[in-house]
C-alpha positions as CSV (number, residue, x, y, z in Angstrom):
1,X,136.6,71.5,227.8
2,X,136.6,75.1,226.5
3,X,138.6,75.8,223.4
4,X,140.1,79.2,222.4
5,X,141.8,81.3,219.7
6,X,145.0,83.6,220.5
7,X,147.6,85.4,218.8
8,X,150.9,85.7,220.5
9,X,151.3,88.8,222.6
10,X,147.5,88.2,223.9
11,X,146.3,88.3,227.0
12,X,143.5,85.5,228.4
13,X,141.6,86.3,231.4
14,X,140.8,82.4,233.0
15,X,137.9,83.0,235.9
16,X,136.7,80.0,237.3
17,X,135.1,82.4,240.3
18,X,131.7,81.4,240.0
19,X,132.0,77.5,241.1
20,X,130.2,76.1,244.0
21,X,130.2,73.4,246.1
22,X,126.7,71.9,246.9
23,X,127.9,71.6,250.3
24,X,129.5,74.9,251.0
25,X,132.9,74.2,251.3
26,X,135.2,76.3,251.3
27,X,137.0,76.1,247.5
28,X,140.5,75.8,246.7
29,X,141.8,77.0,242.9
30,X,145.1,76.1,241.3
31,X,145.8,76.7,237.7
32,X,148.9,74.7,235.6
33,X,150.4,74.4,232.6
34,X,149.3,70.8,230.8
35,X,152.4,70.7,228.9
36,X,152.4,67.1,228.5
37,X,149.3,67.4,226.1
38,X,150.3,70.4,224.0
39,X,152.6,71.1,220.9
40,X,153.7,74.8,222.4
41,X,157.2,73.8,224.9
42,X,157.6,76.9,226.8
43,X,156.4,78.2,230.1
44,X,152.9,79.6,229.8
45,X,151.5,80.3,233.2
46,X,152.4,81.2,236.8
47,X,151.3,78.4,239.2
48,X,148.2,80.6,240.4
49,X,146.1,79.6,243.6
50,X,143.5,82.3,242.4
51,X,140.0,81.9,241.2
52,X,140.9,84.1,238.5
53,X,144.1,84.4,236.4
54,X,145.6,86.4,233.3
55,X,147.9,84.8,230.9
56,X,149.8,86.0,228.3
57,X,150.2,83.8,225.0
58,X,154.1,83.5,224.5
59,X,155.7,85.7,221.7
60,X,157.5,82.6,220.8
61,X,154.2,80.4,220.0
62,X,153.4,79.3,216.2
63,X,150.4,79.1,214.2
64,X,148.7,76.1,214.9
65,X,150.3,75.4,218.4
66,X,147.7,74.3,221.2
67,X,148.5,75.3,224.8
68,X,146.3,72.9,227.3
69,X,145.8,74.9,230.9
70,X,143.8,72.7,233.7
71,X,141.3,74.8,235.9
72,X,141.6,72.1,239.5
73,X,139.2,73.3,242.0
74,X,139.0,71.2,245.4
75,X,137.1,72.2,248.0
76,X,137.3,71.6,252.0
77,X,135.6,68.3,252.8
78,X,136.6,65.1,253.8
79,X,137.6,63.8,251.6
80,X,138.5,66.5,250.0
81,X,137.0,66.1,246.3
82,X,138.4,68.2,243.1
83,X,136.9,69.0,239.6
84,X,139.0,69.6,236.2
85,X,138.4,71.7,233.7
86,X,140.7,72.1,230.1
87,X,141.2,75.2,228.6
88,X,142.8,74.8,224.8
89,X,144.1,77.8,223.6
90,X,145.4,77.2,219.8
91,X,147.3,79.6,218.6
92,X,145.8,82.0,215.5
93,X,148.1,84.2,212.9
């Protein structure tokens, strides 16, 4: 879990581009909005298939609000297997 400060109108640069596979595989990224586990109710990301994304913290998020993003990397085997990563941005004045 990696936790970070924002203020609204910031923007957070996610990279998850340095993950490997012991077995080579060819890696899969995708990048979504947790909003199950947060107190923030708006729409925070673009479903991203990148390794790397930008985000922008909403306008509309308060002091004290926690937006949870999940890093899901899979890569090419069989079965394929995936890791998880939380990101909890809580939002600063």
């Amino acid at each position: 879990m990696l936790n970070i400060e924002a203020s609204p109108g910031d923007q957070i640069t996610l990279d998850a581009g340095k993950s490997k596979d012991p077995d080579d595989d060819d890696l899969f990224f995708s990048w979504w909005h947790y909003n199950e586990a947060d107190s923030y109710n708006g729409k925070t990301i673009p479903k991203s298939d990148l390794a790397r994304t930008t985000i922008t913290i909403p306008l509309d998020a308060k002091y004290g609000d926690t937006i949870h993003i999940i890093c899901e990397v899979s890569d090419s085997g069989e079965p394929p297997l995936s890791s998880y990563k939380r990101i909890i941005i809580r939002i600063k004045k």
